[in-house]
C-alpha positions in Angstrom: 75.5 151.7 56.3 75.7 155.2 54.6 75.9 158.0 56.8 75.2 161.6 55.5 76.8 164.8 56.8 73.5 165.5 59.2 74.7 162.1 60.9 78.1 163.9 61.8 76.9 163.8 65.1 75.3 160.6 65.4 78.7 159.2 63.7 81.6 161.1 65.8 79.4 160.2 68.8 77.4 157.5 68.5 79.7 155.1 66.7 82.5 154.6 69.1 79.5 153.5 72.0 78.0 151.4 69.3 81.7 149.8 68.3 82.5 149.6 72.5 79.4 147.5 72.9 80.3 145.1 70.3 83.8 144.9 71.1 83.0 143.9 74.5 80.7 141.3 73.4 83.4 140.5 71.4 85.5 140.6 74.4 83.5 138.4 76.4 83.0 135.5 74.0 86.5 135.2 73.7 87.0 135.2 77.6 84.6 132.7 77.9 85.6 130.8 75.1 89.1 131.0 76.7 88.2 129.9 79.9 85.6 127.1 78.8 88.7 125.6 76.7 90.9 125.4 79.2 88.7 123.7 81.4 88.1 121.2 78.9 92.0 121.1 78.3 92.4 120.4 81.9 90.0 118.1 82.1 91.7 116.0 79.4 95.1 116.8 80.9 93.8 115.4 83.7 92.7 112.3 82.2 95.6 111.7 80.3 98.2 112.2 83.0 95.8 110.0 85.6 98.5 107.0 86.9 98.2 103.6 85.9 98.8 100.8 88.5 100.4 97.3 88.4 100.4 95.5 91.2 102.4 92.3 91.2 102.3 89.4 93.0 104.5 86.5 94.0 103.1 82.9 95.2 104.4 81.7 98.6 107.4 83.9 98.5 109.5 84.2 102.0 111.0 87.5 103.1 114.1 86.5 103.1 114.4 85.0 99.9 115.2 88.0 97.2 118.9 89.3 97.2 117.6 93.3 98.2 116.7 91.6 101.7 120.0 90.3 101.7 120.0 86.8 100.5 123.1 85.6 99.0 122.2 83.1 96.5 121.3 86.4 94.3 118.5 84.2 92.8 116.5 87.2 91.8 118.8 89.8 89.9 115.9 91.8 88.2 113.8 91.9 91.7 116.9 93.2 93.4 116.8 96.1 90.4 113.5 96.8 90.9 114.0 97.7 94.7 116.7 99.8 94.4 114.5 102.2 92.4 111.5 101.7 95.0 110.3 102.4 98.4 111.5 99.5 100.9 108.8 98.4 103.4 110.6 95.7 105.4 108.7 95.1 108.0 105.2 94.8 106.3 103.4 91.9 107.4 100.0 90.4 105.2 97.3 90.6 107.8 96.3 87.0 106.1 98.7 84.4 105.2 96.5 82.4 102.8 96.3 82.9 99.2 92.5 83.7 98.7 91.6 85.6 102.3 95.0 87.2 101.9 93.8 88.6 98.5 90.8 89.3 99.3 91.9 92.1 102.7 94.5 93.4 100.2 92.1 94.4 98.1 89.1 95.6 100.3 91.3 97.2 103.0 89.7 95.4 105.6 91.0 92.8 108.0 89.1 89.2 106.7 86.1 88.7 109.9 85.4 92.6 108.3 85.1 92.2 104.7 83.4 88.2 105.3 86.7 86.7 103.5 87.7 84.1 106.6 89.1 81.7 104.2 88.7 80.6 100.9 85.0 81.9 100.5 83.8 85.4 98.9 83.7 88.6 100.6 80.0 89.8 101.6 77.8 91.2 98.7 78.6 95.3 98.5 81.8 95.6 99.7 84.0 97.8 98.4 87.4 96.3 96.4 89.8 98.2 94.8 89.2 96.9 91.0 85.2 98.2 91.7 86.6 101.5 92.7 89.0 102.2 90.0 86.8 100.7 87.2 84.0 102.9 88.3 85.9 105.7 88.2 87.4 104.6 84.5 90.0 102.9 85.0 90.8 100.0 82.6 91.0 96.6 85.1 92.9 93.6 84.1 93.8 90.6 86.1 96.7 87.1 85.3 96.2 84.2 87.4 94.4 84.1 90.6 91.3 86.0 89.8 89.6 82.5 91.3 90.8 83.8 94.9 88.8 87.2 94.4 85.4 86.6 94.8 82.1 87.3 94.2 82.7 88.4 90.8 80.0 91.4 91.3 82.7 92.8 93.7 86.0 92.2 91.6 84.5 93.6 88.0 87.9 93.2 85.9 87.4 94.2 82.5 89.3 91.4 81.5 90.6 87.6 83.5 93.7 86.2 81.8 95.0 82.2 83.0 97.8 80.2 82.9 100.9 82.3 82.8 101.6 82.6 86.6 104.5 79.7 85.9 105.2 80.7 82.0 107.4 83.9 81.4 106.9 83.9 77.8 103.0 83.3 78.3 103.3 85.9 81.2 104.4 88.5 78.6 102.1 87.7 76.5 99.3 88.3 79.0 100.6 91.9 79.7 101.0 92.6 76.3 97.3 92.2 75.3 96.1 93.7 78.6 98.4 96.8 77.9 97.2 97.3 74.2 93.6 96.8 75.0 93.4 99.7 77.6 96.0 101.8 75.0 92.8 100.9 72.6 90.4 102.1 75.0 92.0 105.1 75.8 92.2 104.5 79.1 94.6 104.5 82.2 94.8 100.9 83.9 94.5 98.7 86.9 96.5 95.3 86.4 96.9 92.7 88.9 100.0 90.6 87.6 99.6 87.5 89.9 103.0 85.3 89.4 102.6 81.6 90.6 106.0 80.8 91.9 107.6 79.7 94.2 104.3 77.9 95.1 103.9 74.2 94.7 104.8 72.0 92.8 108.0 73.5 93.2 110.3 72.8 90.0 111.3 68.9 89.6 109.3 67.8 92.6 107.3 64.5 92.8 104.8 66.9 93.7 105.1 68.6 90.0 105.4 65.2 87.9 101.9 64.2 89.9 100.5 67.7 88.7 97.1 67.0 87.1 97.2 69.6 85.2 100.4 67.6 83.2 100.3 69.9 80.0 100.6 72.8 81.7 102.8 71.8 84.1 105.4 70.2 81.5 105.2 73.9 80.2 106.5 75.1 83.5 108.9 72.4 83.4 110.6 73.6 80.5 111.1 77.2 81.3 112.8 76.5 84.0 116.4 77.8 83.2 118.3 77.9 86.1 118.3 75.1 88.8 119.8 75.2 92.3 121.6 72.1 93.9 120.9 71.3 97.4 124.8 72.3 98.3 124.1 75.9 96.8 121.4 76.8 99.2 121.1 78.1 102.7 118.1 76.4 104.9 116.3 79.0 106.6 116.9 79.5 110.1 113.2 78.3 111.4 113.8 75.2 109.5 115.8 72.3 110.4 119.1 71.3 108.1 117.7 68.2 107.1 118.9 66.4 104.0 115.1 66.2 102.5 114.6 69.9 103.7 117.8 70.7 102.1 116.4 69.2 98.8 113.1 70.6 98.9 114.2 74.3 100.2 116.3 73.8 96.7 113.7 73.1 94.6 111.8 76.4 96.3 114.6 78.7 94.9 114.7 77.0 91.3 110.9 78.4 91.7 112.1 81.5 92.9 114.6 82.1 89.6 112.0 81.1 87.1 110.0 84.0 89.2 112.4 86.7 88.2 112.0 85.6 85.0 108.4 85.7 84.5 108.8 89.3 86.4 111.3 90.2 83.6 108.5 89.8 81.3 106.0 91.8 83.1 108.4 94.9 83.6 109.8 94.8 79.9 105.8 94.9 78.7 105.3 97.8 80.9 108.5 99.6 79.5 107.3 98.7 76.0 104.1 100.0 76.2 105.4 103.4 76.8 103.5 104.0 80.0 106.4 103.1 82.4 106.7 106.5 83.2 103.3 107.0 84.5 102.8 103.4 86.3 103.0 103.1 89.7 104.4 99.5 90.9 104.1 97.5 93.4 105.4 94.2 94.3 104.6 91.9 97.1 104.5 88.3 98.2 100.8 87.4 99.3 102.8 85.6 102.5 105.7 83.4 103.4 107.2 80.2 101.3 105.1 76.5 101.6 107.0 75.0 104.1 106.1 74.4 108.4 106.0 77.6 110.6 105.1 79.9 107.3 102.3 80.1 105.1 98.8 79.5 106.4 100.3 80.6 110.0 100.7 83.9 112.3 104.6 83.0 113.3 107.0 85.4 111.5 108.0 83.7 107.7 103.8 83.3 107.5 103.1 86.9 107.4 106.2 88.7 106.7 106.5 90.0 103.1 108.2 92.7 102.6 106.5 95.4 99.6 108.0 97.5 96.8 106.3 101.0 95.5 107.5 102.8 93.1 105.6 105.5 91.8 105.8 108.9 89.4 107.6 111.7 90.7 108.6 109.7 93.8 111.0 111.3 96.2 114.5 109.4 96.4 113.9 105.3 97.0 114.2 104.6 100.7 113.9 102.2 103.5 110.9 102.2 105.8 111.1 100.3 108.8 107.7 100.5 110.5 105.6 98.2 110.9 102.6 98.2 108.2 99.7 95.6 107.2 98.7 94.8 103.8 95.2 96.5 105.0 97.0 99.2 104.5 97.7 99.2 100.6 94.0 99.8 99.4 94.3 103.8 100.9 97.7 104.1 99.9 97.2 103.6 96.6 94.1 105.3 96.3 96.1 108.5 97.7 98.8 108.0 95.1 96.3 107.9 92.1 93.8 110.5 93.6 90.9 109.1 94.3 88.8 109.0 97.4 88.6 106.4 100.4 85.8 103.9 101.2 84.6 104.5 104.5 85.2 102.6 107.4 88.4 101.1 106.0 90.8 99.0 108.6 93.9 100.3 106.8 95.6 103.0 106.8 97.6 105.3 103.9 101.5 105.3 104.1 101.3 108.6 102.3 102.5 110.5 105.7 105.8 107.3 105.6 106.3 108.4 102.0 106.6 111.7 102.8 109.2 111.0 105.3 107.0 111.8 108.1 106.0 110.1 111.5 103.0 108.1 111.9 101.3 107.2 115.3 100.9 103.2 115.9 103.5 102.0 113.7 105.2 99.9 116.2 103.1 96.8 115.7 101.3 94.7 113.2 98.3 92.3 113.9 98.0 89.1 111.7 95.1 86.8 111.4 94.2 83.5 110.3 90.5 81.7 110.2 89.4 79.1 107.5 92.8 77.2 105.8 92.6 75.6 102.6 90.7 72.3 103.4 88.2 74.1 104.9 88.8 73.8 108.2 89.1 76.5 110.8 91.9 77.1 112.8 91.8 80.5 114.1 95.0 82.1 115.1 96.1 86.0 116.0 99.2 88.1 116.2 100.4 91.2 117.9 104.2 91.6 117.3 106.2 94.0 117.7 110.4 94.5 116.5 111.1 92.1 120.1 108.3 90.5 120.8 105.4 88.5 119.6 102.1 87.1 121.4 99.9 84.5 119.3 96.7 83.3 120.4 95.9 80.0 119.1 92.0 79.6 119.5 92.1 75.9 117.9 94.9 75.0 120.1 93.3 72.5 122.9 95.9 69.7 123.7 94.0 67.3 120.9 93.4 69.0 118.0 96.3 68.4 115.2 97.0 71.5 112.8 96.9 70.5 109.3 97.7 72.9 106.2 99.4 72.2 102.8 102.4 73.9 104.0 102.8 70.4 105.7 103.1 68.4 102.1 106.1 67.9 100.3 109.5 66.6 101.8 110.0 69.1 105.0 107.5 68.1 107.2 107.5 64.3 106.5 111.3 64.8 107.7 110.7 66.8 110.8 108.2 64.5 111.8 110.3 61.4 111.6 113.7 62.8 112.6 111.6 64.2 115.7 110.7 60.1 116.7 115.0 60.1 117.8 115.2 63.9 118.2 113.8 65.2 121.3 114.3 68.8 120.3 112.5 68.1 117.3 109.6 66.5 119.0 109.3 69.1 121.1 108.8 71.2 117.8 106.7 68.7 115.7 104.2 69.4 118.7 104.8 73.4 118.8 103.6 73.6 115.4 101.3 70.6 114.8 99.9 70.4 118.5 100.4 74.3 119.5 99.2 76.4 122.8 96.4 78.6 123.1 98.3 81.3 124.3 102.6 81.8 123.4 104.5 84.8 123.5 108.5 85.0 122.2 111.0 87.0 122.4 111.9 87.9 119.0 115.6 89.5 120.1 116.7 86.6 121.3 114.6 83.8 119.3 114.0 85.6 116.0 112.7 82.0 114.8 110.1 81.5 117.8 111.1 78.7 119.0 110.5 78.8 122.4 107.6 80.0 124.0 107.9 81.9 126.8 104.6 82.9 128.0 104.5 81.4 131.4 108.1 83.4 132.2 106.8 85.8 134.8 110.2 88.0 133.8 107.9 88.9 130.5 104.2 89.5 132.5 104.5 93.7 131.9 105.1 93.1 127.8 102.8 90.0 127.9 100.1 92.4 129.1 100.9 95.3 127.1 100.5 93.6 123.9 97.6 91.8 124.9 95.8 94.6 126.1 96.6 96.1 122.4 95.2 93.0 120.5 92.0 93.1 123.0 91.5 96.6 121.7 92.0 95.8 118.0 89.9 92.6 118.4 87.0 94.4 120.0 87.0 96.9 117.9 87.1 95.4 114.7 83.9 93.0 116.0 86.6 90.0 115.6 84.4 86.5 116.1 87.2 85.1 118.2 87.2 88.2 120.7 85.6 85.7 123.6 87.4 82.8 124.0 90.7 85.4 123.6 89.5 86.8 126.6 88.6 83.4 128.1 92.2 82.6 127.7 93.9 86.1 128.7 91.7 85.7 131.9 93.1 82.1 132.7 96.8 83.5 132.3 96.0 86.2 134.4 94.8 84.0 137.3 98.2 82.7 137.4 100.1 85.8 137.2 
């Protein structure tokens, strides 16, 4: 524009307001410009820095069995590394003790008469599970092995359902290879359920394993089998009897358990490979206690004890945690540690308060459950226990009934059973466990392997009732199908004390 020297004014004036107003247009597209960048910045900060998970399982794995819990036979060297980088829950309990309603509560955060999952049948059509969540919310969801115990498949939408490896360490690798690469393809952070098939049966050289119908795979298993323990090198639990057939089988159960380091190698060295190790958290857990009489498929102590490992990003120093927590409760926690919000109405609880090294009310106790076993057949059974002192209630138990689960296959309890025909002691067992009572409460300080019932002992009447009263509460509150003939029972040992 050409000004002339009439325009003096107009210019010495005019001009700078003119130049001001632009500027500050100027001024304002850039401030918004700024600010609409880094919103979009965060936002993809965000989504890149969201966690991953991998949540590992083992098969039939008994608490006592790793070397962090303090077994000696050291059977599980990269386990044992993996907890001392992780937070120690030792006194979780699985609030199921079966392999598909176990599942099925871990991942739904509600106790099984809650979420439908009594046994091995799907949970009820629109509940909530944690793959449904996280995919929803874009998270790339991959499951190995077990995705048949996680049903309907409308409710457990994994992206992508992997077979076979749960026994095969080199397959297993494999597996979390492609799953890892497909959500780097995607661009996406993931959800994977590693599920590890040891140390369930067959264990390792079994009669059990040669019968396997599925031989091809099985002779697979076979062969990556590396390290195999002699019946001399092992230590019989302490709720089992030291029988030479136990002795053999218990054996064969930790061969299982080396191949399961092993095949856990595999998944950990994927991780680390993928370059994501760094923003994973980890967790590691049995589903319940080994295959074997008084454990899996049962509310006593090696059924339901199974001790967890979290590590996570940014994690304060790895430490013990010695209260007791359900596997209801992993659903919220995780959900806290990766951001996102609960489901309502959940039966678990977060351990973000435990993690932060702070108190949490009610963490004295743990309830277990069990409803529908494997062959279909219902044998309900609940838990309260505490650090000394458990009370079961056995709703099946009626003087005839016999107890039946595939815990009871193998060697072990064919040898119970027939040194208990010269053994009155044993007997007296064989019937405890196959036979049971309705009602039994021990005294874990003094009989850790709950051995003797000592619910008609009027010495333990004030604890009887106090944990009673608790599993009343819990059972009424949670609508529990067994809540009547509990109370039935309560009200029959109360007439007599």
């Amino acid at each position: 524009m050409i000004w002339s020297s009439g325009d003096a004014r107009v210019f010495h004036i005019g001009m700078p307001a003119m130049f001001v107003k632009h500027f500050c247009r100027q001024i304002c597209f850039l401030l918004w410009f700024c600010c609409f960048s880094a919103i979009v910045v965060a936002e993809l900060s965000a989504e890149d820095l969201r966690r991953n998970l991998l949540l590992i399982t083992a098969d039939d794995m008994n608490a006592d069995s790793p070397g962090w819990m303090g077994n000696s036979l050291h059977a599980t060297p990269v386990l044992d590394a993996l907890a001392a980088g992780s937070h120690r829950f030792r006194r979780h309990h699985v609030t199921v003790p079966i392999c598909q309603p176990g599942r099925q509560a871990l991942m739904t955060g509600l106790v099984p008469h809650r979420s439908g999952g009594l046994g091995f049948n799907p949970i009820r059509s629109g509940t909530l599970t944690l793959p449904a969540v996280l995919r929803q919310r874009g998270w790339f969801t991959g499951v190995i092995d077990k995705h048949s115990h996680m049903k309907p498949d409308a409710e457990f939408p994994w992206d992508i359902k992997l077979s076979g490896s749960g026994k095969d360490p080199e397959m297993m690798r494999q597996h979390m290879d492609a799953l890892l690469q497909q959500a780097t393809a995607e661009s996406k952070p993931f959800f994977i359920n590693a599920n590890i098939t040891d140390p369930h049966r067959p264990f390792p050289g079994s009669q059990q394993a040669k019968n396997a119908r599925k031989v091809e795979r099985q002779q697979a298993a076979e062969r990556s089998v590396e390290r195999v323990f002699g019946p001399q090198e092992i230590q019989v639990p302490a709720f089992l009897e030291d029988l030479p057939p136990i002795r053999r089988e218990v054996a064969m159960y930790y061969t299982a358990m080396a191949r399961l380091d092993r095949t856990l190698d595999g998944i950990l060295q994927a991780l680390q490979a993928s370059g994501r190790a760094d923003s994973t958290i980890v967790v590691f857990l049995s589903d319940h206690g080994m295959s074997f009489p008084f454990s899996k498929a049962s509310v006593y102590r090696n059924g339901t004890w199974s001790p967890v490992l979290l590590r996570y990003p940014g994690m304060p120093a790895a430490t013990d945690h010695d209260e007791y927590v359900s596997s209801v409760d992993l659903l919220p926690t995780l959900l806290d540690l990766l951001g996102v919000p609960h489901p309502a109405g959940l039966d678990g609880r977060s351990w973000q308060p435990l993690l932060n090294d702070e108190r949490q009310e009610g963490r004295d106790a743990v309830i277990t459950h069990v409803n529908t076993v494997s062959s279909g057949k219902s044998f309900p059974q609940r838990c309260i226990r505490t650090e000394t002192a458990a009370l079961m209630f056995h709703s099946w138990s009626d003087g005839a009934a016999q107890f039946r689960v595939e815990a009871m296959s193998g060697l072990s309890w064919k040898a119970l059973a027939a040194a208990a025909d010269s053994d009155p002691q044993l007997a007296l067992r064989v019937r405890q466990f196959q036979t049971g009572e309705r009602l039994m409460f021990f005294d874990l300080s003094r009989d850790p392997s709950e051995r003797v019932n000592l619910i008609a002992d009027s010495q333990f009447a004030p604890q009887i009732r106090a944990l009673a009263a608790r599993l009343l509460e819990h059972m009424e509150r949670t609508d529990d199908p067994e809540t009547d003939a509990f109370r039935a029972a309560w009200s029959e040992w109360q007439k007599g004390h």
